[in-house]
MARROVO-854068 format. One record per residue: residue in one letter; x, y, z of N, C-alpha, C in turn; residue number from 1. Coordinates in steps of 0.05 Angstrom, whole numbers, always signed. Example, Ala and Ser with C-alpha at 12.3 -4.5 7.8 and 13.67 -1.06 7.14 Angstrom:
// residues 2
+----+--------+--------+--------+--------+--------+--------+--------+--------+--------+-----+
! aa !   n.c1 !   n.c2 !   n.c3 !  ca.c1 !  ca.c2 !  ca.c3 !   c.c1 !   c.c2 !   c.c3 !   i !
+----+--------+--------+--------+--------+--------+--------+--------+--------+--------+-----+
!  A !   +264 !   -114 !   +156 !   +246 !    -90 !   +156 !   +264 !    -66 !   +156 !   1 !
!  S !   +257 !    -45 !   +142 !   +273 !    -21 !   +143 !   +258 !     +1 !   +157 !   2 !
+----+--------+--------+--------+--------+--------+--------+--------+--------+--------+-----+
END
This chain:
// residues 93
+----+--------+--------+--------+--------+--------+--------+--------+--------+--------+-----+
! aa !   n.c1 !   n.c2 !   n.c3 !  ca.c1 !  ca.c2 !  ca.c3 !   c.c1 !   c.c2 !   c.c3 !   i !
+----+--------+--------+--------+--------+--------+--------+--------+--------+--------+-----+
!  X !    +17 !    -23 !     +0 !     +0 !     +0 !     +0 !    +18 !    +25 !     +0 !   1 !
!  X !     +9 !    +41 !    -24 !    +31 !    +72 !    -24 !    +16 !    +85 !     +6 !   2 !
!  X !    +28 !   +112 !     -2 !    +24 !   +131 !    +20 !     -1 !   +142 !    +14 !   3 !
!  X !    -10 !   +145 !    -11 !    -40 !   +158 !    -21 !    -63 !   +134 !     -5 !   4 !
!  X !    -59 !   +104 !     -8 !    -73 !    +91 !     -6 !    -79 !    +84 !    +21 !   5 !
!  X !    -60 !   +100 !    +38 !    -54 !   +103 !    +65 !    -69 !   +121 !    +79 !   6 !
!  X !    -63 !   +140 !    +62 !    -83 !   +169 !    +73 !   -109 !   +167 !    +62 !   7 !
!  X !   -121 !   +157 !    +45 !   -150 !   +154 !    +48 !   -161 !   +126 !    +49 !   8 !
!  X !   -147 !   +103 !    +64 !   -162 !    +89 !    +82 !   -167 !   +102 !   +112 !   9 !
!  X !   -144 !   +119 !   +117 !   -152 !   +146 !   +149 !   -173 !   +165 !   +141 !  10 !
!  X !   -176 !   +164 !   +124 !   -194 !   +190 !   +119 !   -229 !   +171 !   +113 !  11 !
!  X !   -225 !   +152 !   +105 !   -242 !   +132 !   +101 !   -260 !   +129 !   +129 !  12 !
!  X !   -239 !   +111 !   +142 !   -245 !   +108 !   +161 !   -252 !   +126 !   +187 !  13 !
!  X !   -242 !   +147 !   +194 !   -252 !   +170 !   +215 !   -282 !   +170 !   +196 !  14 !
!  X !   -285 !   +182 !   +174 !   -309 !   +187 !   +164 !   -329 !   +170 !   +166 !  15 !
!  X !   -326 !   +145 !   +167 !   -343 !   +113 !   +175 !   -345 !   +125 !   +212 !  16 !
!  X !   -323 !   +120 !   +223 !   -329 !   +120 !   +248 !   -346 !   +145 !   +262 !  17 !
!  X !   -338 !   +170 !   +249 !   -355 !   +195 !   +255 !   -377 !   +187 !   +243 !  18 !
!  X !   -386 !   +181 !   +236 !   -416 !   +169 !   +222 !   -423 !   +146 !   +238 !  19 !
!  X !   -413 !   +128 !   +244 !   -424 !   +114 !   +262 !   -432 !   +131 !   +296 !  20 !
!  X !   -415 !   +143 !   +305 !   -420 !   +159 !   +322 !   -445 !   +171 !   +321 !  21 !
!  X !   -454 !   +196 !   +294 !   -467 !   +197 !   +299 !   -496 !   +191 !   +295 !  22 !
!  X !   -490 !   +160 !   +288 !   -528 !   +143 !   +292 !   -532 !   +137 !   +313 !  23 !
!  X !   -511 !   +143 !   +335 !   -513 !   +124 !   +360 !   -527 !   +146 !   +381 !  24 !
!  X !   -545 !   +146 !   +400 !   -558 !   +168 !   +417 !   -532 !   +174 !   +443 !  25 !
!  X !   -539 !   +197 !   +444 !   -523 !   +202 !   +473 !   -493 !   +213 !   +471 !  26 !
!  X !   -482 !   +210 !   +492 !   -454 !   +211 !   +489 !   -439 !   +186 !   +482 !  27 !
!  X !   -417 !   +184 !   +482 !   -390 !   +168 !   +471 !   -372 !   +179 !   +487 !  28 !
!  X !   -357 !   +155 !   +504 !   -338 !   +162 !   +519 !   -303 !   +164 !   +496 !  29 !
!  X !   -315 !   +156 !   +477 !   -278 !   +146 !   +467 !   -277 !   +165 !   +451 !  30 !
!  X !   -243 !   +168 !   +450 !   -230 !   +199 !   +438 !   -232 !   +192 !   +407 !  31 !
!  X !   -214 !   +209 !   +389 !   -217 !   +213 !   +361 !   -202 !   +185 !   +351 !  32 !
!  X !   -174 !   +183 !   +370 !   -162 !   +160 !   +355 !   -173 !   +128 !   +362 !  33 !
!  X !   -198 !   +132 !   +375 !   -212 !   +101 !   +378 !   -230 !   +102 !   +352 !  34 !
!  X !   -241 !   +128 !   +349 !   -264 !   +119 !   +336 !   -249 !   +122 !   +304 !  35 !
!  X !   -226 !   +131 !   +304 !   -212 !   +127 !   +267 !   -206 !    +85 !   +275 !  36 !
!  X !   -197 !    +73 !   +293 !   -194 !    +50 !   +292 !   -208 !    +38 !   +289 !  37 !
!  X !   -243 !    +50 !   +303 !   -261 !    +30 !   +301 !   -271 !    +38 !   +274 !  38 !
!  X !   -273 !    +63 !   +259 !   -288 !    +67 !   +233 !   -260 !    +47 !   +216 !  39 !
!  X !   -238 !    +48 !   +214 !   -220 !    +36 !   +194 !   -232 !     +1 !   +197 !  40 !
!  X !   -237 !    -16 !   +220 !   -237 !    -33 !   +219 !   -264 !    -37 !   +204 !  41 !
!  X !   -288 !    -23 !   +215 !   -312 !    -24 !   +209 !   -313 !    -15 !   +163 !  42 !
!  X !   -295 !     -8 !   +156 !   -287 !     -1 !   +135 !   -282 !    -22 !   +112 !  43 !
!  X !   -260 !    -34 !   +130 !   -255 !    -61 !   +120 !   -265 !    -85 !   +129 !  44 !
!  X !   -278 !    -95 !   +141 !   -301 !   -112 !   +149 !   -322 !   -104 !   +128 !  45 !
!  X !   -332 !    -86 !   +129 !   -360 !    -79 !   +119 !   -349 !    -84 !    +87 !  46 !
!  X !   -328 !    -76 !    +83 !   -330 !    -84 !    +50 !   -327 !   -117 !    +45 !  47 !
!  X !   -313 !   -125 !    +59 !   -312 !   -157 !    +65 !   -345 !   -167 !    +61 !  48 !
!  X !   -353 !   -158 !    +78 !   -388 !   -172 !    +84 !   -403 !   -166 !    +57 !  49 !
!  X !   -402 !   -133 !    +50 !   -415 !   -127 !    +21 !   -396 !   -143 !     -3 !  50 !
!  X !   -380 !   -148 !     +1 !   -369 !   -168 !    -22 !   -378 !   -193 !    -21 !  51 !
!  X !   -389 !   -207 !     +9 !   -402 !   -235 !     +7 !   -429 !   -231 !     +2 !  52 !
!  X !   -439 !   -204 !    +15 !   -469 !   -208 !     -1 !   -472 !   -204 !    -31 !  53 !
!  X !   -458 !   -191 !    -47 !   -449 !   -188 !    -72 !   -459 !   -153 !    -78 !  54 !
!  X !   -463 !   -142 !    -60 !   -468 !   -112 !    -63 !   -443 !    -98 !    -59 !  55 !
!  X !   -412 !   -101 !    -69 !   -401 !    -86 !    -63 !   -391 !    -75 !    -88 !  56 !
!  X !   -399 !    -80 !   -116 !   -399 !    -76 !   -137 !   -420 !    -68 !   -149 !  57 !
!  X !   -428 !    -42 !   -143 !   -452 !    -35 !   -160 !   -443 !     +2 !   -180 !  58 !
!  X !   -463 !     +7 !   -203 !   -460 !    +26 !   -212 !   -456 !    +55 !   -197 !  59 !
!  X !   -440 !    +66 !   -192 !   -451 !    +83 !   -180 !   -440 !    +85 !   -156 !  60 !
!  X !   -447 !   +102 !   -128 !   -435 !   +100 !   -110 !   -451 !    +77 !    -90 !  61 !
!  X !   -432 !    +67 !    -75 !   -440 !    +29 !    -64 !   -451 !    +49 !    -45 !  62 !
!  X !   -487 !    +38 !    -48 !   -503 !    +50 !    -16 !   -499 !    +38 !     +4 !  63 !
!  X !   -505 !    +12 !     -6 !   -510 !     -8 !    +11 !   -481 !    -13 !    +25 !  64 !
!  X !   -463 !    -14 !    +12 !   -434 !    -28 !    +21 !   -437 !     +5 !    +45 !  65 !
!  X !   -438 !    +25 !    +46 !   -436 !    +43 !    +60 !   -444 !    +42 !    +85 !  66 !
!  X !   -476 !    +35 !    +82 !   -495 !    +27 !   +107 !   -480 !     +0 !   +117 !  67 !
!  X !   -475 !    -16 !   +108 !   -457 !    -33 !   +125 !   -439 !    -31 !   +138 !  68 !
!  X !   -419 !    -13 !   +128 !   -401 !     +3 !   +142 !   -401 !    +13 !   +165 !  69 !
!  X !   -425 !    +38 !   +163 !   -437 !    +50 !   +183 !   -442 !    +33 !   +207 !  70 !
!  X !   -456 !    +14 !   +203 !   -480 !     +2 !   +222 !   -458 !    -11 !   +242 !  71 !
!  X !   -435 !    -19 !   +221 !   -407 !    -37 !   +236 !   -397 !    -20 !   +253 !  72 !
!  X !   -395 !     +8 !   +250 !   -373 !    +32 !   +261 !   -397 !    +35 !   +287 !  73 !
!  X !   -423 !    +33 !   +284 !   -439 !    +45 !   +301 !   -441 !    +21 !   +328 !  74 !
!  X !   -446 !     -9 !   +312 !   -437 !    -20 !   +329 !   -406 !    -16 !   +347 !  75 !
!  X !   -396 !    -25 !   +322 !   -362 !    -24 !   +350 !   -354 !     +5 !   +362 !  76 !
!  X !   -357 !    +21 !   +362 !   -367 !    +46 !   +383 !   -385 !    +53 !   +397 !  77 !
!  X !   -410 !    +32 !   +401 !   -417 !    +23 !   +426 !   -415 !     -2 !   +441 !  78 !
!  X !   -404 !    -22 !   +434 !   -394 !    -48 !   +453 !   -362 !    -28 !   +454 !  79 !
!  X !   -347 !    -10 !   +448 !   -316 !    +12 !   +459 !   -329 !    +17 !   +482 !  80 !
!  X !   -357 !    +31 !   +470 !   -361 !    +58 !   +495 !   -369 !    +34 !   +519 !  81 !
!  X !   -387 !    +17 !   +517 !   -394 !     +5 !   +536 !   -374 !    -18 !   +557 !  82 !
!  X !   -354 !    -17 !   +540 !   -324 !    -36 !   +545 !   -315 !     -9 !   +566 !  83 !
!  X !   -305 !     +9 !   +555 !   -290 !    +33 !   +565 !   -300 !    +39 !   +597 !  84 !
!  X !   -330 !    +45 !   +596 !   -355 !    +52 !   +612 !   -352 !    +41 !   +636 !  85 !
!  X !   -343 !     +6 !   +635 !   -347 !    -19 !   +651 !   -320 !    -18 !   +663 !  86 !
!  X !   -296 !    -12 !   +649 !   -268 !    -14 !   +670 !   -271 !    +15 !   +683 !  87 !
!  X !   -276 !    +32 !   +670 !   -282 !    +65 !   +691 !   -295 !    +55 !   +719 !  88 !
!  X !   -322 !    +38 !   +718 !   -332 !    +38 !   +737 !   -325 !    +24 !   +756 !  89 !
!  X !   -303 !     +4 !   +747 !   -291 !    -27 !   +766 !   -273 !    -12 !   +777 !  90 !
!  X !   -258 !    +14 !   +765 !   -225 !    +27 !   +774 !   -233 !    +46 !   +798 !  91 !
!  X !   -261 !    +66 !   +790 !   -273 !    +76 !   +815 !   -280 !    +66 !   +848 !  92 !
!  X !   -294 !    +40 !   +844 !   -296 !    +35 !   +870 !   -285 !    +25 !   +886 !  93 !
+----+--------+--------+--------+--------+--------+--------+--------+--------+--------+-----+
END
């Protein structure tokens, strides 16, 4: 992978994960560099999955492969926040 292909899987991914963020209600405990890890992973997974459903090749811009994306980033930034949430409250008491 060059350096171009580098910088917009990061730019990919924050944009997946800020989008997952914001489907999710409420706050979010985790900083910027969780949610570029969880949108990058949620990035590449989700095209994985839209390639087995066979929607990751369509005319045009992939909706669907998108919303999969999303839904992945929205999930894994709330089982973070709720992970994160759970050792905060075990370290407090």
């Amino acid at each position: 992978m060059d350096i171009s292909g580098l910088f917009t899987a990061l730019v990919i991914g924050t944009t997946i994960g800020l989008l997952g963020r914001l489907v999710l209600p409420g706050r979010q405990h985790i900083g910027v560099l969780w949610t570029l890890v969880v949108g990058t992973a949620a990035a590449l997974v989700g095209s994985l999955v839209a390639s087995a459903l066979g929607v990751a090749d369509t005319r045009g811009i992939d909706w669907l492969e998108c919303l999969v994306q999303v839904a992945l980033a929205a999930l894994g930034v709330a089982a973070l926040d709720r992970a994160l949430a759970g050792s905060a409250r075990r370290r407090v008491r």
